[in-house]
GUZAMAR-108336 format. One record per residue: y, x, z of N, C-alpha, C in turn. Coordinates in pm, whole numbers, padded with zeros to 5 digits, always signed. Atoms other than C-alpha are relative to their C-alpha. Layout:
BEGIN
YXZYXZYXZ/...
***
This chain:
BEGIN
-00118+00084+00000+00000+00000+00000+00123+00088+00000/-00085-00068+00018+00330+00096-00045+00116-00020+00173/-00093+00005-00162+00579+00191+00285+00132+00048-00054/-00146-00060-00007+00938+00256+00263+00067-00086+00137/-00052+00000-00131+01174+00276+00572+00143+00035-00019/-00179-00018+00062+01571+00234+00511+00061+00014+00149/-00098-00010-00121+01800+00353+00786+00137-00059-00058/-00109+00044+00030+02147+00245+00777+00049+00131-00069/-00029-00078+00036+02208+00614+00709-00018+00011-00176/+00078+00020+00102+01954+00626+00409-00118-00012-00012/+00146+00040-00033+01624+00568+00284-00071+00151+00052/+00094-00139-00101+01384+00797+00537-00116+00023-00118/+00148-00038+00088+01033+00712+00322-00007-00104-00088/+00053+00105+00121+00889+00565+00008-00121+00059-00060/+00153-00055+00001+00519+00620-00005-00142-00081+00011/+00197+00091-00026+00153+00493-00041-00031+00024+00103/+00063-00050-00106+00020+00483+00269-00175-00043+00053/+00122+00054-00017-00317+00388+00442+00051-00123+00118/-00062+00114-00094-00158+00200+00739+00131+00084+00034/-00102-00048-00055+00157+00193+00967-00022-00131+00093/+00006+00045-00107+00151+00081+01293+00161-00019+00045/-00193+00044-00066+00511-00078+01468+00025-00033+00119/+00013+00032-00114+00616-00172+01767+00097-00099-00002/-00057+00129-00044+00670-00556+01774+00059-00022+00100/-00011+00058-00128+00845-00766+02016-00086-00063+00098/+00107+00018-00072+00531-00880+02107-00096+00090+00020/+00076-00102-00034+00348-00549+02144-00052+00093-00146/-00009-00090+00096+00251-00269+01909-00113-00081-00132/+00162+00032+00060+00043-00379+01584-00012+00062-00115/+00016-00147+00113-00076-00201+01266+00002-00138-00127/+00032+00100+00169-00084-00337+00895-00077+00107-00090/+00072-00083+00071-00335-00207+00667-00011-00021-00153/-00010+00040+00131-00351-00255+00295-00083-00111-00038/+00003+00142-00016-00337-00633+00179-00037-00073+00072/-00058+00033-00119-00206-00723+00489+00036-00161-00074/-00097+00110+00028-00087-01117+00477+00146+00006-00018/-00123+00001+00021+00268-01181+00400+00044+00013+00193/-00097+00009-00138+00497-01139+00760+00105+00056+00036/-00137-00078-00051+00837-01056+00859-00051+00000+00131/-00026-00029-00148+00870-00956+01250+00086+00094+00027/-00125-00074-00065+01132-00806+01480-00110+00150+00025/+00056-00135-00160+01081-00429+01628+00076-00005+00102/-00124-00047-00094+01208-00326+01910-00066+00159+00003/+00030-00167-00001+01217+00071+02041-00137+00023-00050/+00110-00060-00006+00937+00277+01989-00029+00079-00104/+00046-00087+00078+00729+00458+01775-00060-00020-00147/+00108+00091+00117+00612+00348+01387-00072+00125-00017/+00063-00143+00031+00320+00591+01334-00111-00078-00161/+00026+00030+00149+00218+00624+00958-00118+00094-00029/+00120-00072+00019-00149+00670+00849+00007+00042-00169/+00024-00052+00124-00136+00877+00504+00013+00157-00023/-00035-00116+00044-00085+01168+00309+00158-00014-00063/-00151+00055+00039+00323+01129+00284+00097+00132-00027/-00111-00029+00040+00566+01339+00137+00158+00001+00037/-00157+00033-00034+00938+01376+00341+00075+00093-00099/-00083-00041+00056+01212+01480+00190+00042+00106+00066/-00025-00013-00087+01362+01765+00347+00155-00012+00067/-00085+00076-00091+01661+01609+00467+00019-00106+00095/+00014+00138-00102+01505+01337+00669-00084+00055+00068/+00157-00049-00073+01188+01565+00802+00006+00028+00101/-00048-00052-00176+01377+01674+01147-00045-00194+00057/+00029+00114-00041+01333+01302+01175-00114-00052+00080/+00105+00069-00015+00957+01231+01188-00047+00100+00073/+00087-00106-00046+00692+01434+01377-00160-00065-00029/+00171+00061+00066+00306+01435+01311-00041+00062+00179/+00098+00008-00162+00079+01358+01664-00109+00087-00026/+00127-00088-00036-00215+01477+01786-00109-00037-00097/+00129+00053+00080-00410+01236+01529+00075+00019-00087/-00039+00017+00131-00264+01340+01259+00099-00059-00080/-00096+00114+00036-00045+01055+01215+00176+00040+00008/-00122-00044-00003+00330+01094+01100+00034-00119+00098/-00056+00108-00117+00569+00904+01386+00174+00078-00054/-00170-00060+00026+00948+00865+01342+00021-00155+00103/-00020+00108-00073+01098+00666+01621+00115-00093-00002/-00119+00097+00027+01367+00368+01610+00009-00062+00142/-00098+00059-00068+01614+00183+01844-00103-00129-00022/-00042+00162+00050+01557-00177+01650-00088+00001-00136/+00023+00006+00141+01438-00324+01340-00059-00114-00044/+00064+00123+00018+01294-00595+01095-00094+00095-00110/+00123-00068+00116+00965-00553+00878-00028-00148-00072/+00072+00104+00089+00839-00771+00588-00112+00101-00076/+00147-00059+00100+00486-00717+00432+00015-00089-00119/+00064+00089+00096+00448-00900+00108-00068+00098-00155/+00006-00029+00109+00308-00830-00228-00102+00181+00061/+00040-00167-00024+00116-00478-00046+00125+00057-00011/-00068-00032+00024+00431-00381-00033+00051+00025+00175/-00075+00064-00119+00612-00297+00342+00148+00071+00031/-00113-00052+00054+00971-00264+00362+00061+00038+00168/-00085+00010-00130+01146-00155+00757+00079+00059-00049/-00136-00106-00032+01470-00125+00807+00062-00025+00092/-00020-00024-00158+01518+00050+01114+00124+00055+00028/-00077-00064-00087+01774+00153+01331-00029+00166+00095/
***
């Protein structure tokens, strides 16, 4: 599926991924490729992104990669829509 992540600054990522996990207002949850359609709020935390992804390097101080491997870039705020395999956040 495809992930991109728009800051107010600019866009952070635009990438195939395998999943990406968020952190709802109702608790953390993941989307995996052809996911149902859903917008939802974030609040703080951590989105951690399962792929082989590509930063730019003007956004790469941004993200960090965990202990599993997984890239993580953290936000304030935010809204997500899945549709079409497609998932679009834009975070704070």
């Amino acid at each position: 599926m495809k992930l991109e992540i728009i800051s107010p600054e600019a866009v952070l990522l635009q990438s195939e991924v395998k999943s990406v996990a968020v952190p709802g207002v109702n608790g953390e949850f993941q989307i995996l490729d052809n996911h149902a359609p859903i917008v939802s709020i974030l609040q703080e935390g951590l989105i951690k992104i399962d792929g082989n992804i590509t930063l730019n390097e003007d956004v790469k101080k941004k993200f960090t990669k965990n202990t599993e491997g997984r890239w993580t870039l953290f936000i304030k705020s935010g809204t997500l829509e899945m549709n079409n395999n497609k998932v679009i956040i834009l975070a704070d």
